[in-house]
N, C-alpha and C positions, 0 to 999 in steps of 0.2 A: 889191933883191930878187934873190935868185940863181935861176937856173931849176929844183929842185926846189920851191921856194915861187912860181914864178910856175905849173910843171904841176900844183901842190894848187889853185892858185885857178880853175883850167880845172877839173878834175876835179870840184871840190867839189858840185856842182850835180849832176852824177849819182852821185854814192854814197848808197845806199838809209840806207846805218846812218853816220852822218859819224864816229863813235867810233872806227870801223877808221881814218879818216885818221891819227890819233895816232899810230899805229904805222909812219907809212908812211917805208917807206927801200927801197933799190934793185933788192932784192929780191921789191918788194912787186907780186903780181899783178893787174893793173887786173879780170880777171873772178874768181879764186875766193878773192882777198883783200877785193877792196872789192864784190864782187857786183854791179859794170856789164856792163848785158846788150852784147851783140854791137851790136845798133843804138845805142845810147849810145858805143859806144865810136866808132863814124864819125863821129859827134856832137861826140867829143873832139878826132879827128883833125884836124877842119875845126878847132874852135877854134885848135888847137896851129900850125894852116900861119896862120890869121891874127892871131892872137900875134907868132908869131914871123915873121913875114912870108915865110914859105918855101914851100914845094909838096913832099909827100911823095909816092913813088910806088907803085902798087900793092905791090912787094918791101915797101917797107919799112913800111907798113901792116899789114902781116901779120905784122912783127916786133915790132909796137910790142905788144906782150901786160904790158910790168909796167914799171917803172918808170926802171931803167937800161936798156931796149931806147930805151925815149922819150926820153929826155934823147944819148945813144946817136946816134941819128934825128935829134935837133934840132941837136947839134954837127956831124955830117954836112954835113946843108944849110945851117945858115950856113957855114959855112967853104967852101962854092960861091959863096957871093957877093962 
């Protein structure tokens, strides 16, 4: 499973309408594409550090907004380890 399909299986759980997943590619915005509120998306972020066994930090939290910032973020911090 590559890490676009491991961050839909994270996300999946919070997107109101799952039909917007279909479409989803790097451009895709985690709020006014897939309509995840702001609190869901902290929600994601803890998933994605325990996924992927990492620690994000506040910066890059704030970057994580759509789907190539995340993936992005997650190559980042593994490649620290």
């Amino acid at each position: 499973m590559n890490q676009i399909e491991q961050l839909t299986e994270i996300i999946k759980p919070y997107v109101p309408n799952p039909e917007r997943l279909k479409n989803l590619n790097p451009d895709t915005d985690f709020i006014k594409d897939l309509e995840i509120n702001s609190a869901n998306l902290v929600d994601i972020i803890l998933d994605i550090e325990e996924k992927f066994e990492i620690n994000i930090d506040n910066e890059g939290m704030e970057k994580m907004l759509n789907v190539k910032a995340a993936l992005a973020i997650i190559d980042q911090e593994l490649a620290k380890k």
